[in-house]
N, C-alpha and C positions, 0 to 999 in steps of 0.2 A: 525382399523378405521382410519378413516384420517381425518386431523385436519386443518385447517386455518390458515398460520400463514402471519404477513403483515409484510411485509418489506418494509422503508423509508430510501431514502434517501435524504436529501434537497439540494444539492450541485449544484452548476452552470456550474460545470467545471467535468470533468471524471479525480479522479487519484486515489492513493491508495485504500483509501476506496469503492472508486466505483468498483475499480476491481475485491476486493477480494468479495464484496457481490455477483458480478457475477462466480467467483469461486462457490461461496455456492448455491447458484441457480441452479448451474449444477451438482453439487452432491447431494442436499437434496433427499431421497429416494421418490418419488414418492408417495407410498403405503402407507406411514403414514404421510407426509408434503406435502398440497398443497400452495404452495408462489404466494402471491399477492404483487406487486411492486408496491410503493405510492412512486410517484415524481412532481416535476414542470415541470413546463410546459415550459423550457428553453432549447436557442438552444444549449448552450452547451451540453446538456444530450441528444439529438436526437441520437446520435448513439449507447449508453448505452442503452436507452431506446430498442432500433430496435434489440440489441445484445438480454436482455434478454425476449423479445417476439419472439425471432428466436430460444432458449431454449425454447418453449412454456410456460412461465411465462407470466399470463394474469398482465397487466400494468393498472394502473390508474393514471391520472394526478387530482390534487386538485392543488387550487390557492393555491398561497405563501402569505404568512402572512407576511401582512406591516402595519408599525405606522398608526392608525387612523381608517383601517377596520380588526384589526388581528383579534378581536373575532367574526365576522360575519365570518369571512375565517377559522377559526380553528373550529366552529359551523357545518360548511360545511363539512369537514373534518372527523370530528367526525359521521355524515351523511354517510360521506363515505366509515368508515370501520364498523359503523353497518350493514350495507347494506352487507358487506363479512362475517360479525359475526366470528373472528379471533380465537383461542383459545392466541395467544401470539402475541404480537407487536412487531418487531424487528429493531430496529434504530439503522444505522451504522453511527455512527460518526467520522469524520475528525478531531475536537477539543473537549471539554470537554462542548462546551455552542452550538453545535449543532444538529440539530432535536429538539428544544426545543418544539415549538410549536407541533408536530406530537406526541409527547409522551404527552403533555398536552390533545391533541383531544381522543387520546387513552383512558387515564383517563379517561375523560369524558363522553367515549365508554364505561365504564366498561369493555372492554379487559383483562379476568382472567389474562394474563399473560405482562408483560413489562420488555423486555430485551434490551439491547443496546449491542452494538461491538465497544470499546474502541483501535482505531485505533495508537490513538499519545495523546503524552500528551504537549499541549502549553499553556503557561501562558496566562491568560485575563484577570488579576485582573484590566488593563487597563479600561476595558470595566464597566460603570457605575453603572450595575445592575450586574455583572457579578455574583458575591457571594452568591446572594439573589438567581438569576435562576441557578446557579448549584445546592445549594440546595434540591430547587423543582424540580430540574430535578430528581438528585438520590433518592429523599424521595421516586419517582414515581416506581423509577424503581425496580423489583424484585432479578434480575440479571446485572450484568457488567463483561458482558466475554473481558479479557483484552486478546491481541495478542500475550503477552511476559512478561516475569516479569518483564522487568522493568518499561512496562505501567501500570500494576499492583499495584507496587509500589508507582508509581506517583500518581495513584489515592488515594491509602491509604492513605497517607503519606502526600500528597501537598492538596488532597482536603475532607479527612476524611470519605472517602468512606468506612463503616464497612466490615473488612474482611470477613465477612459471605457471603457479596453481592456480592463478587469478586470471578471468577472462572478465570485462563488461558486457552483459547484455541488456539495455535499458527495458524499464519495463512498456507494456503494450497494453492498449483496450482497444474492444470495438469500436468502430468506429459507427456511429448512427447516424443517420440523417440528422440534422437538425431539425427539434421540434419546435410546432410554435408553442405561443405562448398561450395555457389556459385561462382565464381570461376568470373564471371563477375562483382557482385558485390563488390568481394577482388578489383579489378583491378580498379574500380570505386574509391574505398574508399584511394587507396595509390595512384595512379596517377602521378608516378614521386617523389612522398612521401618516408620516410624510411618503409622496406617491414615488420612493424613489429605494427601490429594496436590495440590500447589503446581504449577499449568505453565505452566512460559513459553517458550512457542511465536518465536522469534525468530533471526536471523540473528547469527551469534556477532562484532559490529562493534562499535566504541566507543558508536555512537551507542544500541546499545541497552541498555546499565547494564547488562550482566552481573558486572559486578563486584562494584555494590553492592548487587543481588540475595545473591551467594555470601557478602557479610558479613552481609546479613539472615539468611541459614538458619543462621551462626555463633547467631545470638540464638534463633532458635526451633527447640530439638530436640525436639518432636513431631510434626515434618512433614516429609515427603519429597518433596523438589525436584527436579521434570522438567524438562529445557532438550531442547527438539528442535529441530535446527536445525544448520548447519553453518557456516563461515567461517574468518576465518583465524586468529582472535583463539581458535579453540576448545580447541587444546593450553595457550595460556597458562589460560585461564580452569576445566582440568580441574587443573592444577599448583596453580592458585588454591585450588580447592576442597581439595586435599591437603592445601596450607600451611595453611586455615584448621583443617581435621579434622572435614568434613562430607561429604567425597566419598563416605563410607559411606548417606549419605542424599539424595544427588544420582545422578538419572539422565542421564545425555547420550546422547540414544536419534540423534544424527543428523538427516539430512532424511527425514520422516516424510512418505507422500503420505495417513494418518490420521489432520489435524488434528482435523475434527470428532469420531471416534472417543475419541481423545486429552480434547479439551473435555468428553465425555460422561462417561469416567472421572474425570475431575478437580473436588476440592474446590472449586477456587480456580483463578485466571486471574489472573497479575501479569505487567505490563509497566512496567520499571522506566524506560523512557527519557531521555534526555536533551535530547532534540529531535525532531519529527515534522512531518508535513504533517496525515493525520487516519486513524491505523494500520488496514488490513483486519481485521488479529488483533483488536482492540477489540471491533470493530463484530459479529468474527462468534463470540467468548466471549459475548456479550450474547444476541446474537440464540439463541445454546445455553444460554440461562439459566444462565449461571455468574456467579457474584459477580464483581466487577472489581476488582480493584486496582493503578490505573496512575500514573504521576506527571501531578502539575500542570506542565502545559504546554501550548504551543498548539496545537492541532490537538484532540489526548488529550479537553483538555478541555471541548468544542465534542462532543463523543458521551458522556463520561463526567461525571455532574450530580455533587458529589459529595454523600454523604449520599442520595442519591436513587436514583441507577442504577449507585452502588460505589463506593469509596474511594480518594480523590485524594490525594498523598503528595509531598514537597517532591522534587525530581529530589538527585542524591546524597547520600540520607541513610538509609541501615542502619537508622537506631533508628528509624527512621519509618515505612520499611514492614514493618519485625519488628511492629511494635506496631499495624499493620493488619492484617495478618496472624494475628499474637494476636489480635486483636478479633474478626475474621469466624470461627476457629475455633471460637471460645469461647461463641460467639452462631449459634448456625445459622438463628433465626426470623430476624436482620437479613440475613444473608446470603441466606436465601430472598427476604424479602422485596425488595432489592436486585437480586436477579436475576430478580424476575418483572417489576420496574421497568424495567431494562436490554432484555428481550426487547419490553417493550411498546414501549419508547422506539425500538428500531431497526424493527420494524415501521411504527412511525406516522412516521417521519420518513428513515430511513437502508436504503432497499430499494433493488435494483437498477433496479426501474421508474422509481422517484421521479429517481434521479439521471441515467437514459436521458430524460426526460421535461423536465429541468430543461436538459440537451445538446442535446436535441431543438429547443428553443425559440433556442437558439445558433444553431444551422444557420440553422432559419428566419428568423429574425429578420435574417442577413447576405444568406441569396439569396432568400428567398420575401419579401423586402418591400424588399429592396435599401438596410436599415438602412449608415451608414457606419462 
């Protein structure tokens, strides 16, 4: 039999979490998940949205819920996943305070089932109400499939999320063939550059170390440093690069829709972060057999072994990943070796199957056995 399940996501912007629900969309089995996609109606999401109605995922936009009309908008809402009659609600969450409203409409749906995908765990105690609506969020929800133990943990631990309601299901990508390398695009990317290229694929935010990335390439001038990516932090961090006197060896190409192309060209894959849930970028440098070099943290390093499947580096520290950096340059059989490690490791364990399969059993397990 097959079932309804509705998937939300509220975000304005396409990044992690958005991707990996489109990960899941494209493996849910057909034959027992039919997925319904509830989003806004914003231009940031237009080509999310166009991705997964080109998986033939039938889409629905509902208003966004604002101070003054949210409960006539969440009423609507609610409206319009009776109208699909779900067996489960699925909300992929970016922070721990959003899809609030979509899990409340749910509710209110009476939706047997309400699960969430705990993406990242960030602090909001900031936020005025924040304590009071996480609560009602978790009281709602049946399940909290966390990415990684260490979101897991977060949850337990920082927002007292009872372990019963907590399951891990890592996240999952395609897995592609490995491509080679464009050979025009290398040419593009070095230009007169050292012939040996660093990329860091990443949103230009605190949380992703771009800082201490730009005083790493201060230490290593034989290599040339890609950043594709956009955000708001990016003027500062191209003025950075000037202060340090590397911006002759750094690229800042933008938001790129040719990551993999990008991975193909590139030496090296460093992700310097500072905090994660369990990064897409990691998982799909590896699965493109590039060497990895990310920092030790949690999520990072739950896909990245170090010594094994690429080199793990203390979170804000310059000499640290200069000197991983020099190491995989300087050694190309460990860095091979390292990335045929990395591609076997996300195949046997980090596919999009594996992680639709691991969700799958979620479902089941709340309405096809009426688990509580």
């Amino acid at each position: 039999m097959t079932r309804t399940v509705a998937h939300y996501v509220d975000s304005d912007i396409v990044g992690g979490a958005e991707e990996a629900a489109l990960h899941l969309l494209a493996a849910l089995d057909p034959a027992r998940w039919r997925p319904v996609l509830f989003h806004h109606a914003d231009p940031g999401v237009t080509a999310f949205v166009e991705r997964a109605t080109r998986l033939g995922v039938a889409t629905r936009a509902v208003p966004r819920p604002v101070d003054g009309r949210a409960w006539k908008q969440v009423l609507h809402f609610r409206g319009a996943l009776r109208a699909e009659r779900p067996a489960v609600f699925h909300a992929h969450l970016s922070w721990p305070l959003a899809c609030k409203y979509g899990v409340l409409a749910a509710w209110l749906a009476r939706v047997p089932a309400i699960v969430a995908t705990a993406q990242l765990y960030i602090d909001f105690y900031q936020v005025p109400t924040g304590q009071r609506d996480q609560r009602l969020l978790m009281s709602a929800m049946r399940r909290v499939i966390a990415v990684s133990d260490e979101v897991r943990e977060r949850y337990r631990l920082t927002l007292n999320v009872p372990a019963e309601k907590l399951v891990v299901v890592r996240n999952g990508i395609p897995i592609p063939p490995v491509r080679p390398r464009d050979p025009a695009l290398r040419a593009e990317l070095v230009r007169g550059r050292p012939d040996f290229v660093v990329l860091t694929p990443a949103r230009f935010h605190e949380q992703k170390g771009h800082a201490y990335l730009l005083e790493a390439a201060a230490l290593v001038p034989d290599a040339t440093f890609v950043l594709a990516g956009e955000g708001e932090l990016r003027p500062a961090m191209e003025q950075r690069a000037r202060d340090l006197g590397v911006m002759d060896r750094c690229v800042f190409l933008g938001q790129r829709p040719d990551v993999p192309e990008l991975l193909a060209a590139a030496d090296l894959f460093v992700l310097p972060s500072l905090f994660e849930g369990l990064p897409l970028s990691v998982l799909e440098a590896m699965a493109a057999e590039r060497p990895v070099v990310a920092t030790a943290i949690g999520g990072t390093d739950e896909a990245v072994v170090d010594g094994v499947t690429g080199v793990l580096v203390p979170p804000r520290d310059p000499a640290a990943l200069a000197a991983a950096i020099h190491r995989l340059r300087s050694d190309p059989a460990l860095s091979s070796r390292l990335a045929r490690a990395a591609r076997a490791r996300v195949e046997a364990e980090f596919s999009a199957e594996a992680m639709a399969r691991g969700i799958m059993q979620v479902y089941d397990a709340l309405v096809g056995t009426g688990a509580p």
